[in-house]
C-alpha positions in Angstrom: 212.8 -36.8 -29.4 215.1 -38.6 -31.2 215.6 -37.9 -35.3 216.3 -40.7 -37.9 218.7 -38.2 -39.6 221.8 -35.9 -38.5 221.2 -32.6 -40.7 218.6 -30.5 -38.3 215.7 -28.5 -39.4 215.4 -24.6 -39.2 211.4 -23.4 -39.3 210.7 -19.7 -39.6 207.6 -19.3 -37.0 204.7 -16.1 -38.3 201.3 -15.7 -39.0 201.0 -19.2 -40.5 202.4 -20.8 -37.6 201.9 -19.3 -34.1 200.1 -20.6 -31.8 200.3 -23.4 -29.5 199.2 -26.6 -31.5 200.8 -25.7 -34.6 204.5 -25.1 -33.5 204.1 -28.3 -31.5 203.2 -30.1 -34.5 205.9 -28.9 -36.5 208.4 -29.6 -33.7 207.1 -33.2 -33.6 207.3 -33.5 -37.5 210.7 -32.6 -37.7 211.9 -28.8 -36.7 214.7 -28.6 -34.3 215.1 -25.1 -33.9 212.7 -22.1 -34.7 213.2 -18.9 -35.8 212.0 -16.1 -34.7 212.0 -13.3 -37.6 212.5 -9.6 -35.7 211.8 -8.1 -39.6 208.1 -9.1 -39.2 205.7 -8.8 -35.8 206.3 -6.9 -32.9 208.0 -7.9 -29.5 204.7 -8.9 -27.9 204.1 -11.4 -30.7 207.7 -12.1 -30.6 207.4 -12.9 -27.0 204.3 -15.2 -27.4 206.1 -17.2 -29.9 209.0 -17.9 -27.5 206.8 -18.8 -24.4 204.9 -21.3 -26.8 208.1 -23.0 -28.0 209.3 -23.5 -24.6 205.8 -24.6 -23.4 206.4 -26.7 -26.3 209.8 -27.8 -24.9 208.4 -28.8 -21.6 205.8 -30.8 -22.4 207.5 -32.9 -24.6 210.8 -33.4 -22.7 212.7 -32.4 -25.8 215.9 -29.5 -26.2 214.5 -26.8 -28.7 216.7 -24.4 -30.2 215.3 -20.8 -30.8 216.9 -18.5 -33.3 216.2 -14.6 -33.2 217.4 -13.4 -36.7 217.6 -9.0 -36.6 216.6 -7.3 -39.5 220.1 -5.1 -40.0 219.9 -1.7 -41.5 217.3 -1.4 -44.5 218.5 1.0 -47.4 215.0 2.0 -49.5 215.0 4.8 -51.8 212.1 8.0 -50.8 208.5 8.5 -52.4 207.5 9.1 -55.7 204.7 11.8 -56.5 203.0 9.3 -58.9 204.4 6.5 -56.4 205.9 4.5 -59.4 208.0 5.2 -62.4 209.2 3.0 -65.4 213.0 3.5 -66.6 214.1 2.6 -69.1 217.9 1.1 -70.2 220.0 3.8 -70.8 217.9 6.9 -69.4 220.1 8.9 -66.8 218.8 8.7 -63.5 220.0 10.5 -59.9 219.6 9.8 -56.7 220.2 12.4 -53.9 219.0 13.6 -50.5 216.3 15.7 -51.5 213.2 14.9 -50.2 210.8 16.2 -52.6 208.8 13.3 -54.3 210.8 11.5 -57.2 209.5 11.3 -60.8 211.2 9.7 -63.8 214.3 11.2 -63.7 215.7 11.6 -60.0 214.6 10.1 -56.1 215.7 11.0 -52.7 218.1 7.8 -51.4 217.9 9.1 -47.8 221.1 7.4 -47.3 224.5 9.8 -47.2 226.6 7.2 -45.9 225.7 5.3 -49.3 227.3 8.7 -51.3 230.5 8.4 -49.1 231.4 5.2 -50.0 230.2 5.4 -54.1 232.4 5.3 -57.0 232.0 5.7 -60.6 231.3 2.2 -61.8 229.6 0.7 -58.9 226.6 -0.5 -59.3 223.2 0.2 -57.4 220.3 -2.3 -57.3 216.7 -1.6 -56.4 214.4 -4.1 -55.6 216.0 -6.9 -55.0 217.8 -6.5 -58.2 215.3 -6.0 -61.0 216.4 -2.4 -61.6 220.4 -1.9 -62.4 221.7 1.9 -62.2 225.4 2.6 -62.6 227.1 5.3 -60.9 228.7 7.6 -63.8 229.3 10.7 -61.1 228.9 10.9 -57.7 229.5 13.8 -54.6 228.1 13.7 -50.7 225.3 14.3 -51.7 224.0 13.2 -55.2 224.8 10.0 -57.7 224.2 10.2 -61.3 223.6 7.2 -62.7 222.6 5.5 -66.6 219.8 2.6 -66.1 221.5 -1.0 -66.7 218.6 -3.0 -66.3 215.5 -1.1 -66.8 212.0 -1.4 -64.7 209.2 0.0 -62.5 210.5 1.6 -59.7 207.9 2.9 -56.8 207.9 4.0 -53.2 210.3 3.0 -50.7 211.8 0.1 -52.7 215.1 -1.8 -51.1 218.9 -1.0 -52.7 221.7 -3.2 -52.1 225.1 -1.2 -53.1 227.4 -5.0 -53.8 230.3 -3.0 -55.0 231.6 -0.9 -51.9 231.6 -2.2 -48.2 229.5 0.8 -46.7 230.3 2.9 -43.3 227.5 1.2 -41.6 227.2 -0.2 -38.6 225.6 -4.1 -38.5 223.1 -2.9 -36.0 220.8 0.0 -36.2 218.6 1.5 -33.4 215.9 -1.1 -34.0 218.5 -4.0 -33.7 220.2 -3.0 -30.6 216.9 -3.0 -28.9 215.6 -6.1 -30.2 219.0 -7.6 -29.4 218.7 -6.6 -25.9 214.6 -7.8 -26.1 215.8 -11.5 -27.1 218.7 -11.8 -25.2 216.3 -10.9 -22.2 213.7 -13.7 -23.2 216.6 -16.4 -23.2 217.4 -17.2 -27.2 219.9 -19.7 -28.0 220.7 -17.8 -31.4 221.3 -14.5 -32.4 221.4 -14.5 -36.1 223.0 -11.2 -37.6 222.3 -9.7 -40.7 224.2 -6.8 -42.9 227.8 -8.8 -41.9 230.6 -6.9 -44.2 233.3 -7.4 -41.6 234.7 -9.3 -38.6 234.6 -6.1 -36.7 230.5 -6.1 -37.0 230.3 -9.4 -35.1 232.7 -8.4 -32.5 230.2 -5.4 -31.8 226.9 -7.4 -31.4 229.4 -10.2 -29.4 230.0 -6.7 -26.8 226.4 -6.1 -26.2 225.2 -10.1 -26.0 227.8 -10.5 -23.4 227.5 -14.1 -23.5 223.9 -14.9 -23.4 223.4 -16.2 -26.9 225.7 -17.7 -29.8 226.3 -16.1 -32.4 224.8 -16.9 -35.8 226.2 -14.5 -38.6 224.3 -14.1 -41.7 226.4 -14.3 -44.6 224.8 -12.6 -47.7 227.3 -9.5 -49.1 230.2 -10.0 -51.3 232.2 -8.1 -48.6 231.2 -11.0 -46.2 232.4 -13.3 -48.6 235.7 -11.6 -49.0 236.1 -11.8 -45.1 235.0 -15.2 -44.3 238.0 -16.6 -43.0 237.6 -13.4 -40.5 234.5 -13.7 -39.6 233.9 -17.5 -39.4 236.7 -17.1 -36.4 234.5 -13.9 -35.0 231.4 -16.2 -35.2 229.8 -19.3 -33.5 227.7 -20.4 -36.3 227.3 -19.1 -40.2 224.0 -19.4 -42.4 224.6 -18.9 -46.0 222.3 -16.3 -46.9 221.4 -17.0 -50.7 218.5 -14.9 -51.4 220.5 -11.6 -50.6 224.2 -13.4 -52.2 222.1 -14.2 -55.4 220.6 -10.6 -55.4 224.1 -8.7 -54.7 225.9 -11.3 -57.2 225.4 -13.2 -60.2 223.1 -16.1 -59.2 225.8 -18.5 -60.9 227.9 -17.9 -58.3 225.9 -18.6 -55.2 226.4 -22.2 -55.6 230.4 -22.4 -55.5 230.6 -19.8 -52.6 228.0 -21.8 -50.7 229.8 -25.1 -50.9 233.1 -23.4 -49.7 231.4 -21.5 -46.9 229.8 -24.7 -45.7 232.8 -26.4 -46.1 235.1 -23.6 -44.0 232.4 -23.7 -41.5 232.6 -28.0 -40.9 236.1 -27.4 -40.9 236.3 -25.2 -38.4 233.1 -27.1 -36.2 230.8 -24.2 -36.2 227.1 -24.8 -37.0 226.3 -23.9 -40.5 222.8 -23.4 -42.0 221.7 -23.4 -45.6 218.8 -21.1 -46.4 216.5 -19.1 -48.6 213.8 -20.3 -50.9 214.7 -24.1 -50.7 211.0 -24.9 -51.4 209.3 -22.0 -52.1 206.7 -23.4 -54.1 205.4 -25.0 -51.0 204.1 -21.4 -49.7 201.4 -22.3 -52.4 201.6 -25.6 -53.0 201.7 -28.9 -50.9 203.8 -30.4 -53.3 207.7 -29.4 -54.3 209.2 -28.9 -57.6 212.0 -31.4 -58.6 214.3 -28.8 -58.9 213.7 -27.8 -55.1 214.1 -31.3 -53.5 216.8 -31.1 -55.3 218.1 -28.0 -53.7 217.5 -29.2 -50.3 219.5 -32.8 -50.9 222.8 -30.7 -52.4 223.1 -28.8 -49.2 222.0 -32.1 -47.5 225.2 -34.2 -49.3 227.7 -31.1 -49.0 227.3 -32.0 -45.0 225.9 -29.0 -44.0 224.5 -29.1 -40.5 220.8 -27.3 -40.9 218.6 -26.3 -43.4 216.0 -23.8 -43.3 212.3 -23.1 -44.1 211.6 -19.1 -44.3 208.2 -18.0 -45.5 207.5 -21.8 -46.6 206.9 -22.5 -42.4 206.2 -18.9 -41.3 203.3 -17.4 -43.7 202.4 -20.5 -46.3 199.5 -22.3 -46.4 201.8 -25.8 -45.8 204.1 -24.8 -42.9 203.8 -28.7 -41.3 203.8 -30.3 -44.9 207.3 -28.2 -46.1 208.8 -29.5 -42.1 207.5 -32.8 -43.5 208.9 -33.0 -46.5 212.5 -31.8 -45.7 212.5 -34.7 -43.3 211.7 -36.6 -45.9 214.2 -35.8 -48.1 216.7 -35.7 -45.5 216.0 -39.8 -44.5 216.1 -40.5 -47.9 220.0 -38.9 -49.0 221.1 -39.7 -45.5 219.8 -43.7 -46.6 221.9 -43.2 -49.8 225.4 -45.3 -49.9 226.5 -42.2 -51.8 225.9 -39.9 -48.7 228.5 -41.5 -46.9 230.8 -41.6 -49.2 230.9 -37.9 -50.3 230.6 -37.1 -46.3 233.8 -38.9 -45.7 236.0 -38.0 -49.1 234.8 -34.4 -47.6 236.0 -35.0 -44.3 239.9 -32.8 -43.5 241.9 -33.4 -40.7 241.7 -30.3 -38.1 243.5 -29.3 -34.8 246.3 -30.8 -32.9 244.9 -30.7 -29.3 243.9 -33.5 -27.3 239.9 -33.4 -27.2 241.0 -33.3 -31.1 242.7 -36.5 -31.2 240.3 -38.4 -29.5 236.8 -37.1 -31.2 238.8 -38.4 -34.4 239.7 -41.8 -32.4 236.0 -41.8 -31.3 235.0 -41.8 -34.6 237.9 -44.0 -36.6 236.8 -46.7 -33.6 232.8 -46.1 -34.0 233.3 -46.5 -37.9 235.5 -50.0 -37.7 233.6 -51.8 -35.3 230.6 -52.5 -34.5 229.5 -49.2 -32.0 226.0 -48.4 -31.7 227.3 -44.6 -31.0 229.6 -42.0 -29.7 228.1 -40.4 -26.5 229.7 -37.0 -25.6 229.9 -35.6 -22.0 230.4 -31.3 -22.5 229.6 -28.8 -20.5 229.7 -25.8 -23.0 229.4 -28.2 -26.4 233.0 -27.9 -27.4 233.5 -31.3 -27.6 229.8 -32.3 -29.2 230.5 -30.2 -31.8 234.1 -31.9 -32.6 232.4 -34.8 -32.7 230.0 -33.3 -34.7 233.0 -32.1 -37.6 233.7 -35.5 -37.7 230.5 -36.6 -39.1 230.6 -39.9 -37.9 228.6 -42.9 -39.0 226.8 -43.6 -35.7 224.9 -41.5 -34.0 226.0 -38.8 -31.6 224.5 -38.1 -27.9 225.6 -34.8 -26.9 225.0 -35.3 -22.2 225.5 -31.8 -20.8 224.1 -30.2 -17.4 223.8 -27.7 -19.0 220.1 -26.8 -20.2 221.5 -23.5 -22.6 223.8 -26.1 -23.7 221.4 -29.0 -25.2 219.2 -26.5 -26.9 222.0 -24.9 -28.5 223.4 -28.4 -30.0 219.8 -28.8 -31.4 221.4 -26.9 -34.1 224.0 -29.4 -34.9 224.9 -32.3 -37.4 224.2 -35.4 -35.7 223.8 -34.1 -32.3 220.7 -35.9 -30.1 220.8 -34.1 -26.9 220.1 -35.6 -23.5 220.2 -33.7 -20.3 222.0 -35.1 -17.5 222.7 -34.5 -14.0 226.1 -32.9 -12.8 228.5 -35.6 -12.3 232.1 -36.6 -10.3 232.8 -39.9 -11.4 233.5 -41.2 -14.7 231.7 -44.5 -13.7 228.8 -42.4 -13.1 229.2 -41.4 -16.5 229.3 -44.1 -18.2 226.5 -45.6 -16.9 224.6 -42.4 -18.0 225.6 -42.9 -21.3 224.7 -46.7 -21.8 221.2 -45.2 -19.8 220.6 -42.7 -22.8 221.8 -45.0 -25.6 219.0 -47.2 -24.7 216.4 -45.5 -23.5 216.4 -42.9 -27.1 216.7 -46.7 -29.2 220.1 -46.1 -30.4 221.8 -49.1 -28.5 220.7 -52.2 -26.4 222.2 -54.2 -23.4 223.9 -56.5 -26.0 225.6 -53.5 -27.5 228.9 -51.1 -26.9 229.3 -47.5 -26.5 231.8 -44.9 -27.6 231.6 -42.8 -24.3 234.3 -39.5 -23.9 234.6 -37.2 -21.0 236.7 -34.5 -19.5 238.1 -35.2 -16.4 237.7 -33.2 -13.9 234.0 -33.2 -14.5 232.2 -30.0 -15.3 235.3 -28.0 -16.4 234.9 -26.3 -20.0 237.1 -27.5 -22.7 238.9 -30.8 -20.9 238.1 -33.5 -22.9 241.0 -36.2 -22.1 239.4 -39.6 -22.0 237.3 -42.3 -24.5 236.1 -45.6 -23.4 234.6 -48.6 -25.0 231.9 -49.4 -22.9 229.3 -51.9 -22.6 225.5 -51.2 -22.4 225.0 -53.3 -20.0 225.3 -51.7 -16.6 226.1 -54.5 -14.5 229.0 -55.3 -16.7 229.7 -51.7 -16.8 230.1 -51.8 -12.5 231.9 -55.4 -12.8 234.5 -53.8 -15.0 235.0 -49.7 -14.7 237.7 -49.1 -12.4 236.6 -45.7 -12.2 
């Protein structure tokens, strides 16, 4: 199903948006890849959702990418015996492991590994952010704090701890089983969530043992501090701003999201922008300016996807918010401007061969007049070169490889076409000038950027790029190959 834009679209699949006619719909107006969130419904529903996407997948003869995105560890203070409490700024407040109900001046914060990492100074915020304690005294077991931001506190309430990197593992119980659940049912994507250090990616790579990508979830300070680390650890990144804005100020969310998207292109891994990008559209069929606004930034900054949470998964507009990004997305991409800030973005990157010639690809595609660059790849090392390179023309990613297409479906550019295993580079070509055709992008009258990898099928040999015709008669009158 071919898209008249290159950045892809992420929708969150839940209660709004499960069953069979719906997901199709909101594949066909614009959604690439789904997500499947493993914080809300159980594995059966989980389960469902996937068979529909690939029924969805079959029928329409079109690469879908699914995304499983684990919940990480959650850190929620205990119960209160009137459930709720109001502090205010500058009351004393403790939290400590006793689990007798709370009141207004102490609650258990079932959480000792939280004690062995605190300090006097850090800070501790409770739901998402609204309440500000900070730690005057701490022990194993106890943390005395004086109320920053004052509020209503009540049971079970989330507490992000921005200051310290915490002894805690990525995955908990819950993730390692839903890890092994997904990777079971065949996900492309396994997004990971509570990132603080290359180490936690390496873990979760262990137990995937190559049957997904990795997607890490950037959305700590720590992460931040580690990116360089943990982009290399990692196959993919999504910049996490709901959880960035709650653990630091929101004024700084915007900066660290264009450098992380930027690290990410250079290094051609798939990198998704999310969180709240149009919210009001839960409610509303309509955006706010500000949000369109939102989505085009992260849209002109290159990033490869963008992503709909509870806008597609539990709003009352889940096709109109696909609709709309898409939207959006034809209109920057339309925009002289677009290209311009794409290429003054674009760095040169690696010294290998495959290198050289997806930059030749591209430098050739952008100075004459090629209809687009069509990629042969077997694991989607060279697509997503190609892809880095944000060309002007389109890109057809050919693989054998079925795991292969959907996982492209996650980035820039990429239109994926599945192809049989091939031996010649003839046959190759001809392939190529097949697809460009047959998906509108070229016509007999028309040439072809086409690179391969010779030997065939080998990960990781890209050697060759021809100019080729469309035209397959001219293509057998003049191939040598």
């Amino acid at each position: 199903m071919r898209r008249l834009r290159n950045v892809k679209i992420v929708a969150t699949l839940g209660p709004a948006s499960s069953d069979y006619d719906t997901i199709r719909t909101l594949h066909e107006a614009g959604a690439d890849v789904f997500r499947l969130n493993m914080s809300h419904g159980s594995q059966g529903e989980i389960r469902e959702r996937h068979q529909i996407i690939r029924q969805v997948e079959k029928d329409l003869g079109s690469p879908i990418a699914i995304l499983a995105d684990l919940q990480g560890p959650k850190l929620r203070v205990g119960t209160f015996a009137n459930e709720a409490e109001d502090l205010s700024e500058g009351a004393a407040f403790r939290l400590d492991l006793d689990e007798t109900p709370g009141d207004g001046t102490r609650v258990c914060l079932p959480h000792p590994e939280i004690f062995a990492a605190l300090e006097p100074g850090a800070r501790l915020l409770v739901n998402d952010g609204k309440i500000c304690l900070i730690v005057d005294k701490c022990g194993k077991d106890f943390a005395d704090c004086t109320v920053k931001t004052g509020g209503t506190i009540s049971n079970r309430k989330g507490v992000n701890v921005p200051d310290v990197v915490l002894p805690l593992a990525a995955l908990s119980a819950k993730d390692r089983d839903d890890l092994e659940f997904v990777c079971q049912l065949g996900v492309d994507w396994l997004a990971l969530s509570f990132v603080q250090r290359a180490k936690d990616v390496f873990e979760a790579r262990a137990l995937v043992d190559g049957r997904a990508s990795i997607m890490t979830k950037v959305e700590k300070p720590a992460a931040v501090e580690a990116f360089d680390e943990i982009l290399d650890a990692s196959d993919g990144i999504m910049v996490a701003r709901g959880d960035l804005g709650v653990e630091l100020p929101v004024s700084a969310v915007p900066p660290i999201q264009k450098r992380l998207v930027r690290k990410s292109r250079g290094a051609a891994k798939p990198v998704i922008v999310a969180t709240q990008m149009l919210e009001s559209m839960i409610e509303s069929p309509m955006p706010t300016r500000a949000e369109v606004s939102d989505v085009a930034t992260a849209i002109y900054e290159g990033t490869d996807a963008i992503m709909l949470s509870a806008e597609s998964a539990a709003g009352a507009y889940p096709v109109e918010a696909v609709q709309t990004m898409n939207k959006v997305a034809i209109e920057v991409e339309a925009d002289p401007t677009y290209g311009q800030i794409i290429a003054a973005s674009r760095t040169a990157n690696g010294t290998t061969i495959a290198d050289g010639i997806v930059a030749a690809a591209r430098e050739i595609a952008e100075k004459t007049d090629i209809k687009a660059i069509c990629c042969f790849t077997q694991s989607g090392t060279t697509a997503l070169l190609t892809a880095r390179e944000r060309p002007g023309v389109p890109i057809i990613a050919l693989t054998p490889a079925t795991g292969t297409a959907r996982r492209l479906c996650l980035s820039w550019g990429c239109h994926c076409v599945m192809t049989p295993e091939l031996e010649r580079f003839k046959s190759a070509v001809v392939n190529a000038a097949r697809a460009a055709r047959s998906g509108g992008f070229a016509t007999e009258t028309d040439q072809i950027v086409v690179t391969a990898g010779v030997p065939f099928n080998v990960p990781g040999t890209t050697n060759i790029l021809r100019i080729a015709p469309c035209d397959e008669r001219l293509i057998y009158n003049t191939d040598p190959g």
